[in-house]
C-alpha positions in Angstrom: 74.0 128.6 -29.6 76.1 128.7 -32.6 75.5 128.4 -36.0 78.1 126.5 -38.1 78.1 127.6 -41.8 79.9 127.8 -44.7 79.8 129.6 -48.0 77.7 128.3 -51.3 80.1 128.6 -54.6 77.2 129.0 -56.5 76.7 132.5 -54.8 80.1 133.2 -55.7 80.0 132.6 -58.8 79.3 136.9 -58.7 81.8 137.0 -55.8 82.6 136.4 -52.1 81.1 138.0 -49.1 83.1 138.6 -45.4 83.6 141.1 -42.6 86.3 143.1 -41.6 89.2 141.9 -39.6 88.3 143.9 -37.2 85.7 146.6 -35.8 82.4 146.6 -34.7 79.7 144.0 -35.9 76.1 144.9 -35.6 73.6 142.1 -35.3 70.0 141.3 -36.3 68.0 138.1 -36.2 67.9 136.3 -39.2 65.0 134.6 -40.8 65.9 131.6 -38.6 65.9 133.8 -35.3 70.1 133.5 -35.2 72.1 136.5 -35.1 73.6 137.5 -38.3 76.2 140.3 -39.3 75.0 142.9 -41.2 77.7 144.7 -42.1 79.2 145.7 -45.3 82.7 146.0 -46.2 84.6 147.0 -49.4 87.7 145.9 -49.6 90.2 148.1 -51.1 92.7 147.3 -54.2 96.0 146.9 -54.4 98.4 149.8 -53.4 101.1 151.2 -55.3 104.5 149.4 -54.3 102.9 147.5 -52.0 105.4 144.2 -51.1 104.8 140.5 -52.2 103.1 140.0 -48.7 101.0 142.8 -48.5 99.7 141.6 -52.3 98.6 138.6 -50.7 97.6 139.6 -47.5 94.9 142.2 -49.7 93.9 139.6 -51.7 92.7 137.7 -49.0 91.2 140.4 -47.4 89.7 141.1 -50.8 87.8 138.0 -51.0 86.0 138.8 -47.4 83.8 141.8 -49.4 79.9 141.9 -48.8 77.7 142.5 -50.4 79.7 139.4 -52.6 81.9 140.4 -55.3 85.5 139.2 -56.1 86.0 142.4 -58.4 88.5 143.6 -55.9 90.1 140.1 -55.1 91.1 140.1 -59.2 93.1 143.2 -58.7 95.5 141.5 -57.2 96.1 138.8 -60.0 98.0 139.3 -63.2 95.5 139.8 -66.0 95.9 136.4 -67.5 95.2 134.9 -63.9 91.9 137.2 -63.5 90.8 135.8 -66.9 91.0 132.0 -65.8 90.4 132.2 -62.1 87.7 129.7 -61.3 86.5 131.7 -57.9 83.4 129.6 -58.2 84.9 126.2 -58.0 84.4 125.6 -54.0 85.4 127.3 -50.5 88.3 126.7 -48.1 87.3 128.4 -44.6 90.2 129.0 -42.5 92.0 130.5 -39.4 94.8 131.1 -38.3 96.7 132.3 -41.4 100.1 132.9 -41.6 101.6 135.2 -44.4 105.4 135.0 -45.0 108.0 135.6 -48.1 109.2 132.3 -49.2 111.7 132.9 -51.9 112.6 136.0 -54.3 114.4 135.4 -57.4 115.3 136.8 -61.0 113.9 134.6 -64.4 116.1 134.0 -67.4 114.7 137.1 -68.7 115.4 139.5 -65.9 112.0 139.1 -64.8 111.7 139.0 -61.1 109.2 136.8 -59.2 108.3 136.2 -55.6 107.1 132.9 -54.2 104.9 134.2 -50.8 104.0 131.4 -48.6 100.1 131.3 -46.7 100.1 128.6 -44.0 96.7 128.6 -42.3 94.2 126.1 -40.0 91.7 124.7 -42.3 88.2 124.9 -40.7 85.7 123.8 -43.9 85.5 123.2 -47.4 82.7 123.1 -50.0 82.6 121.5 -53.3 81.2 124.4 -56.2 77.5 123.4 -55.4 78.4 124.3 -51.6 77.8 121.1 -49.7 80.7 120.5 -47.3 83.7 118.0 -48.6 85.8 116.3 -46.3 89.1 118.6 -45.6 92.5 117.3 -46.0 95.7 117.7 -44.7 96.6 121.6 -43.6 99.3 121.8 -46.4 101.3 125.4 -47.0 99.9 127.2 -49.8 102.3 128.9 -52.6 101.8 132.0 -54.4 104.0 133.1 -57.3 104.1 136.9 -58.1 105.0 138.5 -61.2 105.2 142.4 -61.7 102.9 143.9 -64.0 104.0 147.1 -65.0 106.1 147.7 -61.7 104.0 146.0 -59.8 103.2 142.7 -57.5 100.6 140.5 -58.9 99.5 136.7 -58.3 100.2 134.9 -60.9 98.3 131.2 -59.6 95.0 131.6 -57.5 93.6 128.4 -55.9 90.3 127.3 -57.3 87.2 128.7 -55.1 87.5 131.1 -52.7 89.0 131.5 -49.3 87.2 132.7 -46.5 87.4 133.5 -43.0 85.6 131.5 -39.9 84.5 134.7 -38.7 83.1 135.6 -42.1 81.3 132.3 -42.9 79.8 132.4 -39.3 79.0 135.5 -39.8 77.1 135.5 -43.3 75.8 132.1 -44.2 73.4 129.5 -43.2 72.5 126.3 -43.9 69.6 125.8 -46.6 67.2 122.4 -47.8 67.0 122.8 -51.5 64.5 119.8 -52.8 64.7 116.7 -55.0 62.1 114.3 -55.2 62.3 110.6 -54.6 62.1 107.8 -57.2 58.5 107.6 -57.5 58.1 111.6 -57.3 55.5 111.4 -54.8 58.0 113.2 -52.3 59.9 116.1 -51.7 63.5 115.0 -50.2 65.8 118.0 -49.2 69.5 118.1 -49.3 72.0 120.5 -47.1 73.6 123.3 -49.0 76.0 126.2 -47.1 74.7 129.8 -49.0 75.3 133.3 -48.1 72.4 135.2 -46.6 71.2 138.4 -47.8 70.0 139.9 -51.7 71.9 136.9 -53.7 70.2 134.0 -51.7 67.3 133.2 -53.9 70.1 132.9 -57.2 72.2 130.7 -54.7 69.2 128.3 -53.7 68.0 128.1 -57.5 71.2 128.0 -59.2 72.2 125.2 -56.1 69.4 123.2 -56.9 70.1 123.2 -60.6 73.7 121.9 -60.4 71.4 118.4 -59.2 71.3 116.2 -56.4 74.4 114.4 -54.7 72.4 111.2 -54.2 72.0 108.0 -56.1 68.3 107.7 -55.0 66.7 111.4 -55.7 65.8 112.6 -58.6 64.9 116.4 -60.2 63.1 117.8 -62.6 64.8 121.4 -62.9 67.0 122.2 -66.0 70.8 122.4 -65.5 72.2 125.4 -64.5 73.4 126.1 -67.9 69.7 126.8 -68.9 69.4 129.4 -65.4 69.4 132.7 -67.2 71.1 135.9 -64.7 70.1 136.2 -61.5 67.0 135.3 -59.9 65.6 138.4 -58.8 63.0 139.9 -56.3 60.3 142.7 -57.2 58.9 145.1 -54.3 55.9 142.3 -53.6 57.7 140.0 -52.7 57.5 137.2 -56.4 60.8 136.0 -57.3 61.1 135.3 -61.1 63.3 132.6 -62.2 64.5 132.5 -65.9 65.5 129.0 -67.7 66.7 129.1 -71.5 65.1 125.8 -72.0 61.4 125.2 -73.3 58.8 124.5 -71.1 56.0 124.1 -73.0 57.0 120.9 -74.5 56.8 119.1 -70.5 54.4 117.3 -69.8 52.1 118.7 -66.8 53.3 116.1 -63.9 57.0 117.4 -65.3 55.7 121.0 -64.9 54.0 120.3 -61.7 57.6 119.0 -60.1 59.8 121.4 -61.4 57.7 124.5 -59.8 57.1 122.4 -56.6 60.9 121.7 -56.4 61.7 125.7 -57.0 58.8 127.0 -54.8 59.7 124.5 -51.6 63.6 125.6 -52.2 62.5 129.4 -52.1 60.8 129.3 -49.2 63.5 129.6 -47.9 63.9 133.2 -48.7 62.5 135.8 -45.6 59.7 137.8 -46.7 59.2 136.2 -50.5 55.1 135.8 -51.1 55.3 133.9 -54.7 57.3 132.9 -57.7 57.3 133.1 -62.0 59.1 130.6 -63.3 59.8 131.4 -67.2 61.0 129.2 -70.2 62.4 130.3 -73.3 58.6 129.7 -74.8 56.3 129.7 -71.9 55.5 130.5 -68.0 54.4 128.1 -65.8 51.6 128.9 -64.3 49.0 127.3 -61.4 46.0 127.5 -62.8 44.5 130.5 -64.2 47.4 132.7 -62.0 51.1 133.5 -63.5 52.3 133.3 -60.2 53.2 130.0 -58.2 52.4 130.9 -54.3 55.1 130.4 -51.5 53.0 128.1 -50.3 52.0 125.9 -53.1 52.6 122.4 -53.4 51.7 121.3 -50.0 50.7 117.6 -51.2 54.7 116.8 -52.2 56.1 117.6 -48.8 55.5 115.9 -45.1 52.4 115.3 -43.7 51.2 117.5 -41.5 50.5 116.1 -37.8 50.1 116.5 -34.3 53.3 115.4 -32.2 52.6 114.1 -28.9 54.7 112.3 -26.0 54.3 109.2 -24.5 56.0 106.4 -21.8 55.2 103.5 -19.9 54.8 104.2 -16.2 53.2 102.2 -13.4 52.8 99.5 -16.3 50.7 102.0 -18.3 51.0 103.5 -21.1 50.6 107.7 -20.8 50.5 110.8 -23.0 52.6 113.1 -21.6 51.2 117.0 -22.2 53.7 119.4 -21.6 53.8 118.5 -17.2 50.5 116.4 -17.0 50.4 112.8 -17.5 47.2 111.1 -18.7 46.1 107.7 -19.2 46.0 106.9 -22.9 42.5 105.3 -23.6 41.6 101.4 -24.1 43.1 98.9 -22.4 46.7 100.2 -22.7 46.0 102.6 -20.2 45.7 100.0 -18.0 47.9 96.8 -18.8 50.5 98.1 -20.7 52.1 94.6 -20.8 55.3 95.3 -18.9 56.9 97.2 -22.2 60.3 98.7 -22.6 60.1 100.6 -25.2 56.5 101.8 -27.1 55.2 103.1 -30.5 52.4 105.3 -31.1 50.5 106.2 -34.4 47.4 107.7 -34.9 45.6 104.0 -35.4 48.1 101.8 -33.8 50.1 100.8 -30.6 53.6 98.7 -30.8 55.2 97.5 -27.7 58.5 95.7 -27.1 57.9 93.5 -24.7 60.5 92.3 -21.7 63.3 89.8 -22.9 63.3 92.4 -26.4 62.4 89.2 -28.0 58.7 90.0 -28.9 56.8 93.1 -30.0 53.3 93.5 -29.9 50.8 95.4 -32.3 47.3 96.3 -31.6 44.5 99.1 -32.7 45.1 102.2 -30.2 41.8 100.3 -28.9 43.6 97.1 -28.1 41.9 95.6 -31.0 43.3 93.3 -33.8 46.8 91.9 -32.1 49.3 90.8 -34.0 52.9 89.7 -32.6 56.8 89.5 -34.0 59.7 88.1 -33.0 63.3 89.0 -33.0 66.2 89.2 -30.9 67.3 92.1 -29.3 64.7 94.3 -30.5 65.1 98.1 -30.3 62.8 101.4 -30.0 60.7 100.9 -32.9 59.3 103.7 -35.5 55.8 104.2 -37.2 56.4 105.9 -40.7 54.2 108.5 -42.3 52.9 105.6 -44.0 51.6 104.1 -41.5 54.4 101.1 -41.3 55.8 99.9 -38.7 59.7 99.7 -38.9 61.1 97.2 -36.7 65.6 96.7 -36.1 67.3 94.1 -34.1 69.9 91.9 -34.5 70.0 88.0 -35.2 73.0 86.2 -35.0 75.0 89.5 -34.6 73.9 91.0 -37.8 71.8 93.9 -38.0 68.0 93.4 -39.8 65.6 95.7 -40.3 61.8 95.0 -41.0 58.9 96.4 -42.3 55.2 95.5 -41.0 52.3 96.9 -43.0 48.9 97.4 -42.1 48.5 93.7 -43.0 49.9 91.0 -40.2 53.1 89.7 -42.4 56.4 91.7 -41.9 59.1 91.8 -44.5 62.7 92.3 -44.5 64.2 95.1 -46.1 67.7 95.1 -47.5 70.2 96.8 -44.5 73.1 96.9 -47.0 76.3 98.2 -45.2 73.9 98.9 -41.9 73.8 95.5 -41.2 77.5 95.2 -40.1 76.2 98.2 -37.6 75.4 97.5 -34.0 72.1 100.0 -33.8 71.1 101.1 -30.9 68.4 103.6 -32.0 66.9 105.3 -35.1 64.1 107.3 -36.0 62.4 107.8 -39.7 62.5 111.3 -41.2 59.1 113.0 -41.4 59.1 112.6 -45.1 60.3 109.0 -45.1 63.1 109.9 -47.4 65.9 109.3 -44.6 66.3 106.8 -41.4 68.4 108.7 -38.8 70.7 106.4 -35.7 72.7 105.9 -33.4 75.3 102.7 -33.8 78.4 102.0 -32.0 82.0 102.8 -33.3 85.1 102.6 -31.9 84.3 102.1 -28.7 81.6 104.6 -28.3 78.5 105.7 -30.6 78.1 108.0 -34.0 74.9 109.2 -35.9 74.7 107.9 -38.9 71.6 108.8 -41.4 70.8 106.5 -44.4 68.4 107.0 -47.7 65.1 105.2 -48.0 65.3 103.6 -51.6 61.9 103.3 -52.9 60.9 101.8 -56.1 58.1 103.6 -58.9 55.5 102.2 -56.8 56.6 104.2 -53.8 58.0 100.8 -52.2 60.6 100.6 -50.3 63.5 98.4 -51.7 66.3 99.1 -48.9 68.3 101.3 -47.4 71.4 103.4 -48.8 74.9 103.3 -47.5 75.0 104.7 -43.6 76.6 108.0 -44.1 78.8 109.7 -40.8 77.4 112.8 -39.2 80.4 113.9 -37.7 79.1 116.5 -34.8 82.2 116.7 -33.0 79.6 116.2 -30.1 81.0 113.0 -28.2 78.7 109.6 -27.4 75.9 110.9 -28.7 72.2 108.8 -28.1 68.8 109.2 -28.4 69.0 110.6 -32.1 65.5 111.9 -33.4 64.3 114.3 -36.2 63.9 117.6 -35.6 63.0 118.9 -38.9 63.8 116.8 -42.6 67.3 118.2 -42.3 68.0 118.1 -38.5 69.0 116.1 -36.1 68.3 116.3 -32.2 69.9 114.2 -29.8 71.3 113.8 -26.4 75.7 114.1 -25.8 78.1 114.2 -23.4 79.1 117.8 -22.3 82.3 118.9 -19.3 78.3 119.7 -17.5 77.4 116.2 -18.2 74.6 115.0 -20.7 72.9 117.7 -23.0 70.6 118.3 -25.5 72.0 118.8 -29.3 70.8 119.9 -32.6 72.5 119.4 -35.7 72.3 119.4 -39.3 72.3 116.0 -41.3 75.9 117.3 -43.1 77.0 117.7 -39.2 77.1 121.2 -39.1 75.6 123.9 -38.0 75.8 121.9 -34.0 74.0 123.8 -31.4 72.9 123.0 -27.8 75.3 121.6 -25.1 77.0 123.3 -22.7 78.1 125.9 -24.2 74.9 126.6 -26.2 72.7 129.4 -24.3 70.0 127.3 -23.8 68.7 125.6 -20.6 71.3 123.3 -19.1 70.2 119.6 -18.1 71.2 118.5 -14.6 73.9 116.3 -14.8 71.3 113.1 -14.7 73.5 111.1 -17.2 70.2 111.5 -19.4 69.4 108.2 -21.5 66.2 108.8 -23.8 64.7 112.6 -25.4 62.0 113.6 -27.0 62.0 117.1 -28.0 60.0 119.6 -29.9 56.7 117.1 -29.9 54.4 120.4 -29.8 57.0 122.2 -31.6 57.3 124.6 -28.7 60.4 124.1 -27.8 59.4 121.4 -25.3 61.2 118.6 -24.1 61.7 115.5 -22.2 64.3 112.8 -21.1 64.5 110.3 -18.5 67.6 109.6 -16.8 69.8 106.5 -15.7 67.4 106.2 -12.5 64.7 106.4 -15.3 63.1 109.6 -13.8 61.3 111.8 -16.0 62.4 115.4 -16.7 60.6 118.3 -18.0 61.8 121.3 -19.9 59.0 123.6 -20.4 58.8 127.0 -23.1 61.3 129.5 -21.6 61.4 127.9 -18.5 64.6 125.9 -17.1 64.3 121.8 -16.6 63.0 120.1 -13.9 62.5 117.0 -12.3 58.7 116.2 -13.5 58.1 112.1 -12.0 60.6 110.3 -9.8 58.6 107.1 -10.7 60.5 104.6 -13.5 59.4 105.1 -16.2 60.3 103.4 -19.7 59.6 103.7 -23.4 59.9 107.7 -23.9 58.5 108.2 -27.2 57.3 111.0 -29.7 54.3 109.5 -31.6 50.9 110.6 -33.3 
């Protein structure tokens, strides 16, 4: 599997890490269990006499240095170019690059320049906060070189940094950093791209300072103009963070956020036990203790729950456990009402019934029933809220309801997702994000929209559907594998896998290139994955048989019955 990442700005705001061009690379897991390089590499400066090209060729070479620093990559500018270079205003990620003299000539003056042209595949770019911007044309890029004192400088860097695919797969990761949601009774993370390694926990606090991208979050950390130095690391593990603003003067529910929003972003950080977080005038502290555990803040994030699996077979409804099918108790278990696709919580049952016209709500002892209508219903999804979230699709526009643990259901504005034709979604574990599937252009994209919620912890609508651009094609069956992943079913040359992504669209693993158990080519239609968070899974295929991929273990055909409504669910 393969880990797509890109480099965070704010880390470079010290510099820029990379690898050699070439040589061996030695690996270790990372914090994450993926490989990462773990070698260093000082660049050298620039040589005496060396040619227009060569200046440029070592300047991008100087930018690949790790640990991070873009000391070296200034040698190669004049001195006024050093002073304004703005190395930490984004990353370009590139291939292929292409080094050639465009043009030498003489000034007015007698002063000779070179124009040197770099031409190069552009593979990602980050803004300064290090969350991935959509790439533009592959343009050629000009230097202009001056001679100071005898010899070839750049005169005009780009803003940010340029680095190499093999460096930013190499060294950096993707990383949540947290924001809470309108009422700021939930932690919400965002993706950032950050280099792994001493400079992380600056990156992921000085990332989270520079604020959220969305409309809908909210934080309570100071700007990064108030982050004093580095964020740095003593021999037990407690990371002390250093703001120039007073905290004395917050409140205690403002003190309370800003230490849950720093603690959930450092954790992060391999081997960190606890944070200090200092103002100008006081520390925060929990409780008596000056130290904020790794662990602290529980209550803000996801709720934390047993995942099981269940379908409808036989016309009953089942728990699937790991290769063993069970009856589900109550009368479900038994008459299971002909359903298509099901819903489990920990106090309910929702079935769509045949027709998708009609879905049906009971106590998980039958108890209580309760019925809605709609057209073309889909898979429905129980919330951490215990709501019941219910899409189809009236009159060829897309609607999307809520049912509480009352009997009345209530619309909730779609916005722009209404002119989507959904075919399946799933709500985040923290309820902050809907994840689906809709069709476009003739085939299906993942989409994944905010949950607005008013003070009153609400919910008022649904943001703008925002593209999650996989590269992975027709994908289906899109679930949540963590608060910022995705995991969902595409089409492979080996037929239909199993994917993982991030909600930016990077970092893409599975398929059939992935390492990972391959899928007979079933032309797989429904998945559940990582219910025990084991690395289990199941799908059922166009014949709607049920296969089994157990821990380690290769898949395999588990029940050639039919079976419908593969669910994961409380």
């Amino acid at each position: 599997m393969r880990w797509v990442a890109v480099a965070l700005t704010a880390v470079l705001v010290s510099g820029c890490a990379g690898i050699p061009s070439s040589g061996p690379v030695q690996r270790v897991a990372d914090d994450r269990g993926k490989p990462q390089s773990t070698v260093r590499y000082a660049p050298v400066g620039p040589a005496r006499g060396a040619s227009p090209q060569q200046i440029v060729r070592g300047y991008l070479d100087a930018m690949l240095a790790y640990p991070v620093s873009t000391g070296t990559a200034a040698a190669y500018l004049t001195p006024e170019a050093a002073d304004t270079w703005k190395s930490a205003n984004g990353v370009t990620v590139y291939a292929e690059p292409r080094v050639s003299l465009a043009r030498s000539t003489l000034s007015d003056g007698d002063e000779q320049t070179s124009v040197v042209e770099l031409r190069s595949t552009t593979v990602e770019r980050l803004d300064r906060q290090g969350r991935t911007v959509r790439a533009g044309q592959d343009e050629p890029r000009s230097y202009i070189l001056a001679k100071v004192r005898g010899q070839w400088r750049i005169t005009n860097p780009q803003a940010g940094v340029m680095v190499t695919r093999s460096y930013y797969t190499d060294y950096f990761r993707a990383f949540p950093i947290y924001f809470f949601d309108a009422p700021g009774q939930r932690l919400v993370p965002e993706v950032v791209h950050l280099a792994v390694g001493d400079q992380l926990p600056t990156g992921l606090v000085t990332s989270l300072a520079l604020g959220t991208s969305s409309g809908t979050l909210r934080t309570y950390v100071p700007r990064a103009s108030a982050l004093q130095s580095s964020v740095s690391v003593n021999d037990q593990g407690i990371a002390d963070v250093q703001f120039s603003n007073s905290l004395a003067r917050l409140a205690e529910d403002q003190r309370n956020h800003l230490a849950a929003q720093i603690v959930w972003t450092l954790r992060a950080v391999p081997g960190l036990a606890g944070v200090r977080i200092f103002g100008d005038d006081a520390i925060l502290r929990a409780g008596d203790d000056r130290v904020q555990s790794i662990g602290a803040w529980g209550e803000f994030g996801p709720l934390a729950v047993d995942r099981h699996t269940y379908a409808v077979v036989g016309n009953r409804l089942v728990e699937v456990d790991g290769g063993t099918l069970k009856r589900v108790s109550g009368p479900w278990g038994t008459d299971a009402l002909e359903a298509v696709d099901v819903a489990v919580s920990g106090a309910a049952i929702a079935a769509v019934l045949p027709g998708r016209s009609r879905v049906r709500i009971t106590d998980r002892d039958g108890k209580s029933p309760r019925s809605h209508d709609g057209e073309g219903l889909i898979a429905p999804r129980w919330d951490e809220d215990g709501q019941l979230w219910l899409v189809d699709r009236p009159d060829g526009v897309t609607r999307v309801r809520l049912v509480p643990s009352g009997d009345k259901a209530r619309a909730v504005p779609a916005g722009r997702l209404s002119g989507l034709t959904v075919r399946s979604f799933d709500v985040s574990p923290d309820g902050g994000r809907v994840a689906l599937e809709a069709d476009r252009r003739g085939s299906t994209a993942l989409y994944v929209c905010d949950v607005l919620r008013d003070g009153k912890n609400r919910v008022t609508g649904l943001g703008a559907p925002q593209l999650v651009d996989t590269g992975v094609p027709a994908p289906h069956s899109v679930s949540w594998a963590s608060t910022t992943r995705l995991v969902f079913l595409g089409s492979t040359e080996a037929g239909v896998q199993v994917h993982e992504a991030a909600i930016d669209g990077t970092d893409v693993e599975g398929g059939a290139t992935g390492g990972g158990p391959l899928l007979p080519d079933v032309r797989a239609t429904h998945l559940v994955a990582d219910a025990g968070a084991d690395g289990s899974a199941w799908v059922t295929d166009s014949r709607k048989r049920l296969w089994y991929l157990a821990p380690g273990r290769s898949w395999r055909l588990l029940d050639d019955r039919a079976f419908s409504g593969l669910t994961s669910g409380d």
